[in-house]
C-alpha positions in Angstrom: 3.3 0.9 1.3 3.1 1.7 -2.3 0.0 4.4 -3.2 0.8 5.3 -6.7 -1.3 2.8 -8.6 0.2 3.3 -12.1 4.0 2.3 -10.4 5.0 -2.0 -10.2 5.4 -3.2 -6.7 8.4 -3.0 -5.3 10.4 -4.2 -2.1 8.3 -6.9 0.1 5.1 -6.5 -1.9 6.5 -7.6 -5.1 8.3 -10.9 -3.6 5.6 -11.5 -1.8 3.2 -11.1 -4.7 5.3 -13.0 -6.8 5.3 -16.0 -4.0 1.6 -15.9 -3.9 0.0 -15.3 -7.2 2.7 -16.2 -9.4 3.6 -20.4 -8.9 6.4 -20.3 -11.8 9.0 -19.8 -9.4 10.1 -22.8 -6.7 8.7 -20.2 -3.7 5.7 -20.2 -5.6 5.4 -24.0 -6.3 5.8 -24.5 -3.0 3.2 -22.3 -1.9 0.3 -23.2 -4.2 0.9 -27.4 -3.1 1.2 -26.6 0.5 -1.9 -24.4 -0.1 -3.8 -26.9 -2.1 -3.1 -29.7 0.8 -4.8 -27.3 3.2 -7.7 -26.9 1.0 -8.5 -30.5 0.9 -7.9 -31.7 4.4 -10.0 -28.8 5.3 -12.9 -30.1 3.3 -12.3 -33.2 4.3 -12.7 -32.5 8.5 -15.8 -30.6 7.1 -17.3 -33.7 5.4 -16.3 -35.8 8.7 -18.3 -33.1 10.9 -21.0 -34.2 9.0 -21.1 -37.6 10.5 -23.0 -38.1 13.3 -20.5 -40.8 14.5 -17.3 -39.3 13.9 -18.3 -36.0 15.1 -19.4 -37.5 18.5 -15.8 -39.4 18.8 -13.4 -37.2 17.6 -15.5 -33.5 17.4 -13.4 -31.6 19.5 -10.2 -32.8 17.3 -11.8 -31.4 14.1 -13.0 -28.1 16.3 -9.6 -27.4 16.5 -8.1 -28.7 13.0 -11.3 -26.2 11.9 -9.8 -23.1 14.0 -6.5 -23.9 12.5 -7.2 -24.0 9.0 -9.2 -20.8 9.1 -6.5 -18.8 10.8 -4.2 -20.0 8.1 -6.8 -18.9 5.6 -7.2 -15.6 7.2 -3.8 -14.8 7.0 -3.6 -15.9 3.6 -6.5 -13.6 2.9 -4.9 -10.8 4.2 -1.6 -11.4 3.1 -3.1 -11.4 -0.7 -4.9 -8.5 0.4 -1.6 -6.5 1.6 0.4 -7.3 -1.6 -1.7 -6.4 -4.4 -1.9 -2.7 -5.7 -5.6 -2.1 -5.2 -7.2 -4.4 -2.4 -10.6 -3.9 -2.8 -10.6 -4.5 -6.4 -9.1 -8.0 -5.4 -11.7 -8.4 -2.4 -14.5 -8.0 -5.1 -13.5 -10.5 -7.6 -14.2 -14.0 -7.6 -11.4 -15.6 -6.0 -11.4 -12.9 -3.2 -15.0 -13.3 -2.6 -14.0 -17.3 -2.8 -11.3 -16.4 0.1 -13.7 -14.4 1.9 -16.4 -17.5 1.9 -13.9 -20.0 3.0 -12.7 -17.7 6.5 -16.6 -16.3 7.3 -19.0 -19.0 8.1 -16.3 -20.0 11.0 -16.0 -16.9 12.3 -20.4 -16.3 11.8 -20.6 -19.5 13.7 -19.3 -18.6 16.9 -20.8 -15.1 16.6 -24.3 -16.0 15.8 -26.5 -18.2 18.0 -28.4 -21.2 17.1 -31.5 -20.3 18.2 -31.8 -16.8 17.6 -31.6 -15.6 14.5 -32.6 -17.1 11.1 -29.5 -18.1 9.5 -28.4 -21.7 11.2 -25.1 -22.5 12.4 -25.4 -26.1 10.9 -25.6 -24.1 7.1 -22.8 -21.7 8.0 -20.4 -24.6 8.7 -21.6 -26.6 5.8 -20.6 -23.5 3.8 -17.3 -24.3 4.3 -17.4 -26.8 2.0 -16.8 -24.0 -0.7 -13.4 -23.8 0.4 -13.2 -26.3 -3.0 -13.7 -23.3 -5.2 -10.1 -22.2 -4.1 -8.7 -24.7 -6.1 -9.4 -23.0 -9.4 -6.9 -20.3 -9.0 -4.4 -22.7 -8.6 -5.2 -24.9 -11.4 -4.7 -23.5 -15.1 -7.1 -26.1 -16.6 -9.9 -24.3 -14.7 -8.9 -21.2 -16.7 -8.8 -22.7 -19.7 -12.4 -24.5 -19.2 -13.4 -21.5 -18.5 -12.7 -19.4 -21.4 -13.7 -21.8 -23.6 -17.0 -22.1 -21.9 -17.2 -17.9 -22.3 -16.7 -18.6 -25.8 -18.9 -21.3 -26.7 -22.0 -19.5 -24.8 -23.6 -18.9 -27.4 -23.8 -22.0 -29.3 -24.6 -23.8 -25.9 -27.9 -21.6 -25.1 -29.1 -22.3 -28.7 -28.6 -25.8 -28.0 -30.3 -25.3 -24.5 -33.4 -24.0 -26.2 -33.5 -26.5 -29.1 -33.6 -29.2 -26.1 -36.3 -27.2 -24.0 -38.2 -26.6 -27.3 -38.1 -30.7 -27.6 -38.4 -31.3 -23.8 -42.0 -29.0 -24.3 -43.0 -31.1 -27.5 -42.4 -34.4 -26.5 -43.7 -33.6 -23.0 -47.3 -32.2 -24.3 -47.6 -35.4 -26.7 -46.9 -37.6 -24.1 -49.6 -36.0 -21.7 -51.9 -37.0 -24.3 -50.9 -40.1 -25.0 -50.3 -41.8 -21.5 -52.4 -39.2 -19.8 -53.0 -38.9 -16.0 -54.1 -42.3 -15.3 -50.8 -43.4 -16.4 -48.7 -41.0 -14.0 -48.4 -38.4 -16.4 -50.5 -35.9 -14.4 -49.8 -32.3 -16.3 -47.6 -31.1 -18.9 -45.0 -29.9 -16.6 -44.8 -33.3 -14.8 -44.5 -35.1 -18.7 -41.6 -32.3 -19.3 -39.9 -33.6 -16.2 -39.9 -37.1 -17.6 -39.2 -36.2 -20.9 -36.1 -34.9 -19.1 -34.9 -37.4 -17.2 -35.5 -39.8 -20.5 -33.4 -37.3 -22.8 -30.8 -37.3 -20.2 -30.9 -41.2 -19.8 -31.2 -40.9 -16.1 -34.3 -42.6 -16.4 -35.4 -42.8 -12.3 -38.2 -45.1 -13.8 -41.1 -42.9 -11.3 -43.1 -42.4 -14.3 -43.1 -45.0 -17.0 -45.8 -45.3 -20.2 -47.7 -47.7 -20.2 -49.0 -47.7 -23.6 -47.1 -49.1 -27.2 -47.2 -45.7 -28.7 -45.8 -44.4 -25.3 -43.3 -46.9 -25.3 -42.2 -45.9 -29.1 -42.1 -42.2 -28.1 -39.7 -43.1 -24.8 -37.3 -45.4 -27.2 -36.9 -42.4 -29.5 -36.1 -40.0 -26.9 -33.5 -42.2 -25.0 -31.7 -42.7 -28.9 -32.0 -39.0 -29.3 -30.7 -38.8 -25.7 -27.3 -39.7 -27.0 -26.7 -37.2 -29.5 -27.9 -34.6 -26.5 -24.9 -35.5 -24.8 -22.4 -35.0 -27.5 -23.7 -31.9 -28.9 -22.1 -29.9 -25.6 -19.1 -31.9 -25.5 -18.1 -31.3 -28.7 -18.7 -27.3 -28.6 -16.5 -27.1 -25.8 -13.9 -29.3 -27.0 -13.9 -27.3 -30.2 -13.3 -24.3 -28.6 -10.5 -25.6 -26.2 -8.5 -26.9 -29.4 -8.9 -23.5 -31.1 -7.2 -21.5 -27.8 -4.4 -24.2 -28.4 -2.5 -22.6 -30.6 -2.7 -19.0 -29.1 -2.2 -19.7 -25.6 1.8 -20.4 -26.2 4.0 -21.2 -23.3 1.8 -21.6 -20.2 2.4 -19.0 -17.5 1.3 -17.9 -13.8 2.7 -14.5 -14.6 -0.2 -12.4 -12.9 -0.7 -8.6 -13.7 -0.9 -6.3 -10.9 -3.6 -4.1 -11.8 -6.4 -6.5 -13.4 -4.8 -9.7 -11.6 -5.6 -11.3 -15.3 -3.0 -14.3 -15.3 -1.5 -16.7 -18.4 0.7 -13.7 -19.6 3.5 -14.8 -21.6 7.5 -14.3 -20.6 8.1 -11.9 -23.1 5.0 -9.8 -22.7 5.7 -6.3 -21.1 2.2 -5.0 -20.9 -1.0 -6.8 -19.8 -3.4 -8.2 -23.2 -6.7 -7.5 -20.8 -6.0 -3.4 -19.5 -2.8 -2.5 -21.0 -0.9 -2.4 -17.7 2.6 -2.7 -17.4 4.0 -5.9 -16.2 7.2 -6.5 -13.6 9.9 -8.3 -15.1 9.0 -12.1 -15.3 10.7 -14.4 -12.3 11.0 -18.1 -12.7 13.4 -20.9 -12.2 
């Protein structure tokens, strides 16, 4: 196995790096759809094992779909593991602690006992459930949300406070207006409403009572719209103006950094400079 860190993969590693990280090639494809298939049907039996009836008719079926799609998951997890150039770097990000999360609560389950120690099997199993997360490494979108969520973080925690700073205002007027015998017991219980209004959720458990109440809740649920848009826009704003520089979308992974979206031509990664292995597609 390959220990000089600054060389490319070669041999095995690189095809099989290539196979699993990189889904431009038909190998690749292949792999990523198979592996997305197994994602869902694996959330699926853990959804069904949360139902009382189905469990008690067909449990032992999804025991054993369970045990198969964690030793497929295990091997996956290992196989990433043996192909990338430093391993522990990979175990440590977020889609090898993702891989991790998706193989351990099984394994936890049948080690720890119910009644013994504090962490339940019931939670463990349910943790399975973030076997979902998986799917963002497979989908580019998710990268591309992503980024331009990075980049819009500051606009949207302005925005945040300017709602929380309303939230607080309208909250503390409305305490005095409807006051406790109206259900608006303390200033935090009159922020959650104002909340809930701003939002137009509206679960109606707290309602004003009086005309100046009612005029305050009509203004809030008008300038409840223009909360919603105010995000929307930001982000959308920021995903048009990566358009342009994100050029012909790739998988092509680099080996150090395991940064992805690299384009054909590129022969050194744009995150840590590392050089990249000659692009392979179909």
């Amino acid at each position: 196995m390959e220990t000089n860190l600054g060389k490319p993969l070669e041999g095995w590693r690189l095809r099989l790096y290539t196979i699993i990280f990189e889904a431009d090639t038909l190998a690749g494809r292949r792999f990523d759809q198979a592996l997305i298939a197994l994602i869902l049907l694996s959330v699926l039996v853990v959804v069904l094992d949360s139902v009382a009836a189905v469990e008690a008719r067909v449990g032992l079926t999804l025991d054993v779909l369970e045990w198969c799609f964690t030793l497929t998951f295990t091997v996956e997890y290992v196989l990433r593991l043996l192909c990338v150039r430093r391993p522990l770097a990979y175990a440590l990000s977020f889609y090898g602690l993702i891989d991790l999360i998706s193989v351990l609560p099984t394994y936890l389950a049948m080690l720890v006992p119910e009644a013994h120690f504090f962490i339940d099997v019931r939670i463990l199993r349910l943790m399975r459930v973030f076997r979902i997360f998986k799917l963002t490494g497979f989908v580019s979108e998710y990268n591309a949300l992503g980024r331009a969520l990075v980049a819009s973080r500051r606009k949207i925690l302005v925005f945040l406070s300017f709602v929380l700073m309303v939230v607080l205002i309208m909250g503390t007027v409305m305490y005095v207006v409807e006051g406790p015998a109206n259900g608006y017991t303390s200033i935090p219980t009159s922020m959650y409403w104002a909340i809930t209004t701003m939002t137009t959720v509206g679960f109606g458990d707290i309602t004003p009572k009086t005309d100046l109440g009612r005029l305050i809740s009509s203004m809030m649920m008008i300038l409840g719209w223009g909360v919603l848009a105010v995000p929307t826009g930001i982000v959308t704003t920021e995903l048009a103006l990566q358009r342009p520089t994100l050029g012909r979308p790739t998988t092509r992974t680099c080996q150090a950094c395991l940064s992805e979206g690299h384009a054909p031509e590129a022969n050194f990664c744009n995150r840590c400079g590392a050089a990249l292995p000659p692009w392979q597609h179909d």
